[in-house]
ZAFITOR-941919 format. One record per residue (C-alpha): chain; residue number from 1; residue in one letter; x, y, z. Coordinates in nm, 3 decimals. Example, Ala and Ser with C-alpha at 12.3 -4.5 7.8 and 13.67 -1.06 7.14 Angstrom:
2
+-------+------+------+---------+---------+---------+
| bavex | bado | kenu |    east |   north |      up |
+-------+------+------+---------+---------+---------+
|     A |    1 |    a |   1.230 |  -0.450 |   0.780 |
|     A |    2 |    s |   1.367 |  -0.106 |   0.714 |
+-------+------+------+---------+---------+---------+
REM end
This chain:
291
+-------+------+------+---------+---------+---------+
| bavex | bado | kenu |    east |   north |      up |
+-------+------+------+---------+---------+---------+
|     A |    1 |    x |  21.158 |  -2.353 |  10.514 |
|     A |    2 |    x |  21.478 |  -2.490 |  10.329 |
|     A |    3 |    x |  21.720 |  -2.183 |  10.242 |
|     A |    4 |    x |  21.713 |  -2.342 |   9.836 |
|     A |    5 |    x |  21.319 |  -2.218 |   9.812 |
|     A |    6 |    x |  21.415 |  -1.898 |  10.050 |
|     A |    7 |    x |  21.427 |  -1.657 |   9.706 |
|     A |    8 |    x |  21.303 |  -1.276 |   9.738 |
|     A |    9 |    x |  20.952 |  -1.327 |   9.643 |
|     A |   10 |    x |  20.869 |  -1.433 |   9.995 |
|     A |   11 |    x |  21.088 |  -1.194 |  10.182 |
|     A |   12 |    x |  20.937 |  -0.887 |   9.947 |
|     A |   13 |    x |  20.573 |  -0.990 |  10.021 |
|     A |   14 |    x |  20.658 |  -1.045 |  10.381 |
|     A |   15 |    x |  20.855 |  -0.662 |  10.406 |
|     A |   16 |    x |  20.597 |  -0.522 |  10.201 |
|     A |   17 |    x |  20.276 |  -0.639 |  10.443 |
|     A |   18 |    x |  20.533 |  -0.516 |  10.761 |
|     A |   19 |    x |  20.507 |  -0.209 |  10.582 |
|     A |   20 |    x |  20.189 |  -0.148 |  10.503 |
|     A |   21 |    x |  20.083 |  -0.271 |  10.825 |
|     A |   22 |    x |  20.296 |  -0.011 |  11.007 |
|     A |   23 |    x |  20.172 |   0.264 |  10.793 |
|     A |   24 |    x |  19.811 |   0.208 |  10.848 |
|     A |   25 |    x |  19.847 |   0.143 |  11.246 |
|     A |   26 |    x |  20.079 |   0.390 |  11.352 |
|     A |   27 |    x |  20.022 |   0.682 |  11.064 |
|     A |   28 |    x |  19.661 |   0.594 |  10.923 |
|     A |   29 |    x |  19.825 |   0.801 |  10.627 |
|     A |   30 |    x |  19.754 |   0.734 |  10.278 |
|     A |   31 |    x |  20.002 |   0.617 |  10.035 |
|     A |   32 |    x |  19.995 |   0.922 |   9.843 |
|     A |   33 |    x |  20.099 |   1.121 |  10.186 |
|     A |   34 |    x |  20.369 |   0.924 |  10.258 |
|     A |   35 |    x |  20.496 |   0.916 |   9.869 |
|     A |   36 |    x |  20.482 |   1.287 |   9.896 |
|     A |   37 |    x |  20.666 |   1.352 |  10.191 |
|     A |   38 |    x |  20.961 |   1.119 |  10.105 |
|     A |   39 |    x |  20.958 |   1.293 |   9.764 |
|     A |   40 |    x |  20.900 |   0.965 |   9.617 |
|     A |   41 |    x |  20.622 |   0.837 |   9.332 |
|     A |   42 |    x |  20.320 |   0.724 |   9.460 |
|     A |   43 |    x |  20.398 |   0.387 |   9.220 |
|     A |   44 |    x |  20.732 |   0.346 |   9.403 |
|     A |   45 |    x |  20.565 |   0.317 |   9.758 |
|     A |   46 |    x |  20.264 |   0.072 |   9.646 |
|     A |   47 |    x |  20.524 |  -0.146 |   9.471 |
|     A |   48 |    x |  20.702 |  -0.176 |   9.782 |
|     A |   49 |    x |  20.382 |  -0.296 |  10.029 |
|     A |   50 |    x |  20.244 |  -0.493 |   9.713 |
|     A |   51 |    x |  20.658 |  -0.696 |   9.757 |
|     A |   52 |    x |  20.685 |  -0.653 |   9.392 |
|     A |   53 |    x |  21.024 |  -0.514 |   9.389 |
|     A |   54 |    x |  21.335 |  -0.527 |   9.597 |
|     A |   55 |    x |  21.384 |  -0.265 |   9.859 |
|     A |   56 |    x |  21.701 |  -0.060 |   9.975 |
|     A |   57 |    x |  21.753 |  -0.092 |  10.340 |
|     A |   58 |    x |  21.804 |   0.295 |  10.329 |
|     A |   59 |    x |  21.450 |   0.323 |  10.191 |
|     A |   60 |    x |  21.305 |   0.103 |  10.457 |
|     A |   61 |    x |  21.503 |   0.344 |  10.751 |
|     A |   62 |    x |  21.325 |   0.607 |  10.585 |
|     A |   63 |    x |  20.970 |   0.535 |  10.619 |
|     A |   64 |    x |  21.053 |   0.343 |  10.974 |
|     A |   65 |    x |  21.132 |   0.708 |  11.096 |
|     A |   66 |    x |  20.841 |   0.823 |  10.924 |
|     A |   67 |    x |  20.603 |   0.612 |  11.114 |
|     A |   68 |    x |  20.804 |   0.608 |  11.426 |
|     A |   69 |    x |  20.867 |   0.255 |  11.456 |
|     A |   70 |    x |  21.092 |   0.175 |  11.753 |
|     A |   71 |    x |  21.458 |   0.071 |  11.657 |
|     A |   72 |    x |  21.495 |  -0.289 |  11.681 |
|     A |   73 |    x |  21.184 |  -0.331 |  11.448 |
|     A |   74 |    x |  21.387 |  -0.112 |  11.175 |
|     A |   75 |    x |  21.695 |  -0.298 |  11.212 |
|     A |   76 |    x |  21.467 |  -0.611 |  11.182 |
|     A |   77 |    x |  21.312 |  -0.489 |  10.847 |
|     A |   78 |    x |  21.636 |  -0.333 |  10.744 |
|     A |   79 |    x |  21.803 |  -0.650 |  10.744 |
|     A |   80 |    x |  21.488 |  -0.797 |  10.566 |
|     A |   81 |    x |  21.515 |  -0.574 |  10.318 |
|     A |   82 |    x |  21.845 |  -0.745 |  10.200 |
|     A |   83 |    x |  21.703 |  -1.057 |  10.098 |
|     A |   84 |    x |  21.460 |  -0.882 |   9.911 |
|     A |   85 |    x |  21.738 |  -0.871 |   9.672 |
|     A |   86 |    x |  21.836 |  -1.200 |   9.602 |
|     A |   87 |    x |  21.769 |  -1.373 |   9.276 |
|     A |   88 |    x |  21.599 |  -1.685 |   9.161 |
|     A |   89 |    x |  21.695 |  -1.880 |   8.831 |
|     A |   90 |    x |  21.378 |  -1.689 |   8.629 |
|     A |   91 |    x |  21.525 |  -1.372 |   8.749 |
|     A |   92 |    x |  21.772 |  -1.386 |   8.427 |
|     A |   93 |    x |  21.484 |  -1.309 |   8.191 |
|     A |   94 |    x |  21.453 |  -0.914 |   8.253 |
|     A |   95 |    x |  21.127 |  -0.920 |   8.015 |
|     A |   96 |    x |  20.901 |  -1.096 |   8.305 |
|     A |   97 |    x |  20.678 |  -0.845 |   8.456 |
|     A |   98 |    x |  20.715 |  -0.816 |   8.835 |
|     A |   99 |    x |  20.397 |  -0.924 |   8.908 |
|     A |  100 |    x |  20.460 |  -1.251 |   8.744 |
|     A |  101 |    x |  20.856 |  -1.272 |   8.901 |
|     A |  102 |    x |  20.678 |  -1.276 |   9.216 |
|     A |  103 |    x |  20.409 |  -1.529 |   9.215 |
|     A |  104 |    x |  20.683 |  -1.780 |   9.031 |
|     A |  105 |    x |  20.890 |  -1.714 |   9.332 |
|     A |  106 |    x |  20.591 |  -1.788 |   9.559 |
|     A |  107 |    x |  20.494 |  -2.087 |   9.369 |
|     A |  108 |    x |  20.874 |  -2.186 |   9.386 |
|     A |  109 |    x |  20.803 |  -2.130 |   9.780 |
|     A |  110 |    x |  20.456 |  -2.351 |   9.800 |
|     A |  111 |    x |  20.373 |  -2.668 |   9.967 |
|     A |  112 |    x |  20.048 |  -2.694 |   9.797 |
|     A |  113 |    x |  19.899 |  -2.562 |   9.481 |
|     A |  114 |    x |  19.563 |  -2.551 |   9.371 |
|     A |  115 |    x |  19.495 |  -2.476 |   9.046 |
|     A |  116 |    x |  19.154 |  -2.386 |   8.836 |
|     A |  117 |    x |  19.210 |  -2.298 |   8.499 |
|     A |  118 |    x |  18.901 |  -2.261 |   8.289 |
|     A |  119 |    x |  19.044 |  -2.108 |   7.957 |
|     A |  120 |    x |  19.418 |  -2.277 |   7.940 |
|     A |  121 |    x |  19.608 |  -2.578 |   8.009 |
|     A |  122 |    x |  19.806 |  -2.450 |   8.353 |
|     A |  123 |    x |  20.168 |  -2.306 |   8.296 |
|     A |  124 |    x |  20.319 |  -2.555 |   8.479 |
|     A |  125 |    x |  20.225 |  -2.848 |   8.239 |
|     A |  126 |    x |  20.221 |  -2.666 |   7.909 |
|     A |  127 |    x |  20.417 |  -2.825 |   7.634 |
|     A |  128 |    x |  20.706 |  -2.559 |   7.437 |
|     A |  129 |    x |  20.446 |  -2.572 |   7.123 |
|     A |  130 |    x |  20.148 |  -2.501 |   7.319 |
|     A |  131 |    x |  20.322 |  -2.207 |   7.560 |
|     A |  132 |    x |  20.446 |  -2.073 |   7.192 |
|     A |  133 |    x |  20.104 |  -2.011 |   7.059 |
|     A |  134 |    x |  20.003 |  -1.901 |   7.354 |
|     A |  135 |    x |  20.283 |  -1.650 |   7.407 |
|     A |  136 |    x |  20.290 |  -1.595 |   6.978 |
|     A |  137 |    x |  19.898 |  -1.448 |   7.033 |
|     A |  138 |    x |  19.931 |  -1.225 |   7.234 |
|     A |  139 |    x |  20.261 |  -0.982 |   7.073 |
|     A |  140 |    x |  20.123 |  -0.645 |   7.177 |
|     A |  141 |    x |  20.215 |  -0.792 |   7.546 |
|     A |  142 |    x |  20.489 |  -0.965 |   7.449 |
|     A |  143 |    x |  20.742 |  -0.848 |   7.195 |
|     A |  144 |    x |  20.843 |  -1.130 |   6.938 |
|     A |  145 |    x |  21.193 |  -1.113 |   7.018 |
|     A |  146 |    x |  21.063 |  -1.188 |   7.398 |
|     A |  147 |    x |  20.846 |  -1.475 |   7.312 |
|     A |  148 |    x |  21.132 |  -1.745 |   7.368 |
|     A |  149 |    x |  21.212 |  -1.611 |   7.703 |
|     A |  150 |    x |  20.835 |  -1.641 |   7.832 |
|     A |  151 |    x |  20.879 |  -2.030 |   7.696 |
|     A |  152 |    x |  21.183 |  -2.102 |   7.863 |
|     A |  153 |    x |  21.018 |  -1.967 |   8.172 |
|     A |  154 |    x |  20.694 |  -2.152 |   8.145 |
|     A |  155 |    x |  20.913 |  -2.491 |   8.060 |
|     A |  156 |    x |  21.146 |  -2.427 |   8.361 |
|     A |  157 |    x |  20.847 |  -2.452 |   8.627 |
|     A |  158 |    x |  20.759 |  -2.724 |   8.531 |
|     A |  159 |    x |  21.070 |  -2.853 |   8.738 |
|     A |  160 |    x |  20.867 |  -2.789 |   9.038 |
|     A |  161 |    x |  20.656 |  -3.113 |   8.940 |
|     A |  162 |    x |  20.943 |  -3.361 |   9.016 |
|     A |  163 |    x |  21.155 |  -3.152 |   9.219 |
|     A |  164 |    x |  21.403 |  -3.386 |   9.503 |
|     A |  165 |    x |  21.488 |  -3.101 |   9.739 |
|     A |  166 |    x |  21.327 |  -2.956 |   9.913 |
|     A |  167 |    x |  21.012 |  -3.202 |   9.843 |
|     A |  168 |    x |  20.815 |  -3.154 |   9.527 |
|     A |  169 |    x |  20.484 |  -2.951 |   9.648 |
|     A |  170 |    x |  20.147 |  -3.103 |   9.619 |
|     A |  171 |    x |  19.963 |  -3.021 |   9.249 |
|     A |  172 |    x |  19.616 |  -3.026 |   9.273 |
|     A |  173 |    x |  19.448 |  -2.889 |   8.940 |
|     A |  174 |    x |  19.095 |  -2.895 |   8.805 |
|     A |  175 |    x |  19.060 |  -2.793 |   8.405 |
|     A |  176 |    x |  18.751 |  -2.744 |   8.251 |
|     A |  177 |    x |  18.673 |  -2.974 |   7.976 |
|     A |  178 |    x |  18.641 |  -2.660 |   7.748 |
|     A |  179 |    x |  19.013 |  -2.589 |   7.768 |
|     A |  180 |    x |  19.075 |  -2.962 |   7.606 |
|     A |  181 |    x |  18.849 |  -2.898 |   7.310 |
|     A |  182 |    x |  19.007 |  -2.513 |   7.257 |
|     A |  183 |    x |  19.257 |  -2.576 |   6.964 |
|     A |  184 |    x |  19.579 |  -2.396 |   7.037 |
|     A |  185 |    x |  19.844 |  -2.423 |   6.776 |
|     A |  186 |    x |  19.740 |  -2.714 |   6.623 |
|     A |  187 |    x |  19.548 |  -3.021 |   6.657 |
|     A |  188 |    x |  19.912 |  -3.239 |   6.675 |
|     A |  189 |    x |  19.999 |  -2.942 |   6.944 |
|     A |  190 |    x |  19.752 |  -3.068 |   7.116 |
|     A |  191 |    x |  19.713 |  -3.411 |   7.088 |
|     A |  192 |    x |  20.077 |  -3.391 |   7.292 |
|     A |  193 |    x |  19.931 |  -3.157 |   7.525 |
|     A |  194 |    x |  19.675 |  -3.327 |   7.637 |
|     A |  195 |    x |  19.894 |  -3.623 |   7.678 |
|     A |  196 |    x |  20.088 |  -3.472 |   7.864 |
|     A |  197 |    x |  19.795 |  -3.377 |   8.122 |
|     A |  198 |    x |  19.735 |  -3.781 |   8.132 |
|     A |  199 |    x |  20.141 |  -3.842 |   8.238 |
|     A |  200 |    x |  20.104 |  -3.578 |   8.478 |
|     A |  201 |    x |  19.847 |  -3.690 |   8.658 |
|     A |  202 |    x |  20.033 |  -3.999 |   8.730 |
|     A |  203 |    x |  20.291 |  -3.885 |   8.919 |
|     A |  204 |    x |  20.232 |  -3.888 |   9.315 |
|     A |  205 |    x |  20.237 |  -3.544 |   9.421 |
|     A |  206 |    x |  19.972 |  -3.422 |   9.114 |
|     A |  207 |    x |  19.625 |  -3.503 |   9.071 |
|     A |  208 |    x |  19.479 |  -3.382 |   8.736 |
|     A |  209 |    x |  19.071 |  -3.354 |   8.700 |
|     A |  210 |    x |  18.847 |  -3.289 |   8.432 |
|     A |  211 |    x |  18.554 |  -3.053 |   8.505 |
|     A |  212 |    x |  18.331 |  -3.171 |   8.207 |
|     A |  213 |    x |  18.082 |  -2.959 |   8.054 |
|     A |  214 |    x |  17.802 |  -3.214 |   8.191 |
|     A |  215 |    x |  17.884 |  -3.124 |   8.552 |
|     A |  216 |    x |  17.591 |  -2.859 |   8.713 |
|     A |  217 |    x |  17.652 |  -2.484 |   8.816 |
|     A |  218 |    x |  17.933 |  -2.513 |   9.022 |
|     A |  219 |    x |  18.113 |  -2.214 |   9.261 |
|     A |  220 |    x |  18.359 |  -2.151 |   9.015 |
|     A |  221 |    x |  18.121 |  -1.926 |   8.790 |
|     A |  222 |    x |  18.123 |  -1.681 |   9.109 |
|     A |  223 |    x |  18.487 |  -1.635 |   9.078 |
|     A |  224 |    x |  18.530 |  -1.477 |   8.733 |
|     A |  225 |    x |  18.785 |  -1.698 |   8.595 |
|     A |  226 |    x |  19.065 |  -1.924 |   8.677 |
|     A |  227 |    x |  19.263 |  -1.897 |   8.999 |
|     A |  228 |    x |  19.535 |  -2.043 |   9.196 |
|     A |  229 |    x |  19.537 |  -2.120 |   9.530 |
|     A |  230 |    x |  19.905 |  -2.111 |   9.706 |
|     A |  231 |    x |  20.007 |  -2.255 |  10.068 |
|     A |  232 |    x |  20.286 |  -2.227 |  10.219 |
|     A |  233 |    x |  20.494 |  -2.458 |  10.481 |
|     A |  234 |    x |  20.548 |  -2.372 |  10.862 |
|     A |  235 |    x |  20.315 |  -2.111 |  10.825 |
|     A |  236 |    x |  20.591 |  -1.880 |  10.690 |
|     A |  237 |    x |  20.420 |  -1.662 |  10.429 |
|     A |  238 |    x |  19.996 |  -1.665 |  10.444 |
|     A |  239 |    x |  19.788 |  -1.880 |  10.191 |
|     A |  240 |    x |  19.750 |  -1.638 |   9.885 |
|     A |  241 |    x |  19.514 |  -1.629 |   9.611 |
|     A |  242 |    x |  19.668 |  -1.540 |   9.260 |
|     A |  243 |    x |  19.432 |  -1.436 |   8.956 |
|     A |  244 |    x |  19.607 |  -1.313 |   8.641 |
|     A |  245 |    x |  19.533 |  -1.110 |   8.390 |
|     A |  246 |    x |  19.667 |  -0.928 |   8.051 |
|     A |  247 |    x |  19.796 |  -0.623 |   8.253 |
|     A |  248 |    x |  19.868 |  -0.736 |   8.588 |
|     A |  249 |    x |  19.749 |  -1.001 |   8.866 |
|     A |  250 |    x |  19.585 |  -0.979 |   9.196 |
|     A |  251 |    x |  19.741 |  -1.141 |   9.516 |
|     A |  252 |    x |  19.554 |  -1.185 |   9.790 |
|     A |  253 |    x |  19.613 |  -1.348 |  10.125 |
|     A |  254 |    x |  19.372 |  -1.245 |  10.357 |
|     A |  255 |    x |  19.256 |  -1.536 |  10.547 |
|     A |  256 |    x |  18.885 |  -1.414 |  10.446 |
|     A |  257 |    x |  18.933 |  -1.386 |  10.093 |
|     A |  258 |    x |  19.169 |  -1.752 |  10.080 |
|     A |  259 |    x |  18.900 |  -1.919 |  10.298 |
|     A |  260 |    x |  18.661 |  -1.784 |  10.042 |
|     A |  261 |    x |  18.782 |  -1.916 |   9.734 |
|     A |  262 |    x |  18.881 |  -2.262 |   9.929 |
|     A |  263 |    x |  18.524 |  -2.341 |   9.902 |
|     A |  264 |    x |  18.529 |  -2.221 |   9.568 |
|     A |  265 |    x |  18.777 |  -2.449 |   9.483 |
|     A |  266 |    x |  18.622 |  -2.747 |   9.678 |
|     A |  267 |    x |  18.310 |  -2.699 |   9.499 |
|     A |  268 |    x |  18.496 |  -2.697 |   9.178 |
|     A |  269 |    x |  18.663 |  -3.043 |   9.230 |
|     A |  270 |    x |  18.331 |  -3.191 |   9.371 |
|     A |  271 |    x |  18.154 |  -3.147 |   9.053 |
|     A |  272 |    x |  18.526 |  -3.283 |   8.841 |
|     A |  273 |    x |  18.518 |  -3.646 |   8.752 |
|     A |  274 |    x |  18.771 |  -3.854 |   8.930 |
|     A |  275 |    x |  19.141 |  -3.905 |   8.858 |
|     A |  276 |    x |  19.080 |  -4.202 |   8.688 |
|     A |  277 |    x |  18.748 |  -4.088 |   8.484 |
|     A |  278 |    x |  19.024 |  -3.791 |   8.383 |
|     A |  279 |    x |  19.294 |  -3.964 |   8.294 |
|     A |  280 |    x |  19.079 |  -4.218 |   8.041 |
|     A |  281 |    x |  18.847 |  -3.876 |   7.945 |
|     A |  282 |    x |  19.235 |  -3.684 |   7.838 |
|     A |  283 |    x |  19.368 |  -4.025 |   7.677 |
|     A |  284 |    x |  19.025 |  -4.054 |   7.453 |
|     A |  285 |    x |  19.038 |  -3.663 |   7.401 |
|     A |  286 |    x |  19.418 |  -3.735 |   7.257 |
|     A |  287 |    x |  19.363 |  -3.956 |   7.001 |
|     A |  288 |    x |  19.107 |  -3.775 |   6.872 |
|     A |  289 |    x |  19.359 |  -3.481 |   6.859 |
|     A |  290 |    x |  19.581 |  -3.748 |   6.669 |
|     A |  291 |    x |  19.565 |  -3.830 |   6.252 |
+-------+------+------+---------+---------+---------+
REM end
């Protein structure tokens, strides 16, 4: 994987299942033991194994001789530990949560991304006015004075779409029909946002499709709401299932649980019209947007 997409999010997720892994084989102790004896918080430990925070090399010693893990594995995660540490561009905006500074760095990270969003246009292609109204309802989770920051965020991923080096990943997203017909901001807000959808779906690494409300039951009603689906190249970090939510997200890269809402997905995009039947169903949707 090219050093330019090698930010911590990968290397804390990576130290943190090491971690976790260690505890559970060689201790079968629970967190809240191992917390305790280290005369840490509970929070700090789970933090750690979920890779949502960067980790002292100290800290990692510390639970290594806890578990009895054999030196050269604790210099191994030691030095690990270090690149847990180092920052990506969104890392200059101290109001994102850490949940969400570590799936941008995984999405950063990604070869592929499959996206189902059944309440929102995706983050990725959201205009500034749409991510505003978006960010502007919600101000008991995010401060006014924070609002900007989120937007500058949300804008700066979309980078990912065109990026040179290393190659642009592959964008494959499904939106239900109801998110074009949700009025956010305004109707002129959207009549750009939707457009932009259409342009998107042009380029040659992103396919954009329309699940329209005449489509059957589909898989996706099993799943709760929308998802994303992340792989990764050379097999570096595990596919991993991301699911947001007002207070927190859910990662989850067992092969079980991605393999499981692959066929969500894949059901999902079966019942979606075609590029084409999208791109002509988001231009029509547009101008109805427009005066």
């Amino acid at each position: 994987m090219s050093p330019s997409v090698l930010n911590s999010s990968v290397p804390r997720r990576r130290l943190g299942r090491e971690l976790r892994q260690l505890r559970e084989r060689l201790t079968q102790l629970p967190q809240t033991s191992v917390a305790s004896e280290l005369e840490w918080s509970a929070t700090k430990l789970w933090r750690m194994e979920r890779g949502e925070v960067p980790v002292r090399s100290g800290d990692v010693v510390l639970l290594c001789e806890l578990y009895g893990v054999e030196e050269e594995t604790t210099e191994i995660l030691a030095a690990l530990a270090t690149k847990t540490r180092e920052k990506g561009w969104w890392h200059d905006y101290a109001s994102l949560p850490s949940w969400f500074e570590l799936y941008v760095g995984l999405e950063e990270a990604a070869s592929r991304i499959r996206v189902y969003q059944s309440q929102l246009i995706p983050g990725v292609l959201q205009t500034r006015e749409y991510a505003t109204a978006v960010f502007t309802k919600d101000v008991d989770g995010v401060p006014r004075h924070q609002i900007a920051d989120r937007v500058t965020v949300r804008l700066g991923r979309a980078r990912l779409l065109t990026r040179l080096e290393p190659q642009a990943p592959e964008f494959d997203i499904v939106v239900d029909e109801a998110v074009l017909r949700r009025v956010v901001g305004s109707r002129q807000v959207m009549a750009t946002q939707v457009r932009r959808l259409a342009d998107a779906g042009r380029l040659p690494n992103v396919s954009v499709r329309v699940l329209p409300f005449s489509s059957d039951l589909h898989a996706g009603v099993l799943t709760g709401g929308s998802f994303t689906i992340l792989d990764f190249p050379e097999q570096y970090e595990p596919t991993t299932v991301y699911q947001e939510s007002i207070t927190g997200a859910l990662f989850l890269d067992k092969q079980a649980e991605s393999d499981r809402y692959a066929w969500v997905y894949h059901d999902i995009r079966s019942a979606a019209l075609s590029d084409a039947e999208s791109r002509a169903l988001l231009l029509d949707t547009a101008k109805e947007y427009e005066p």
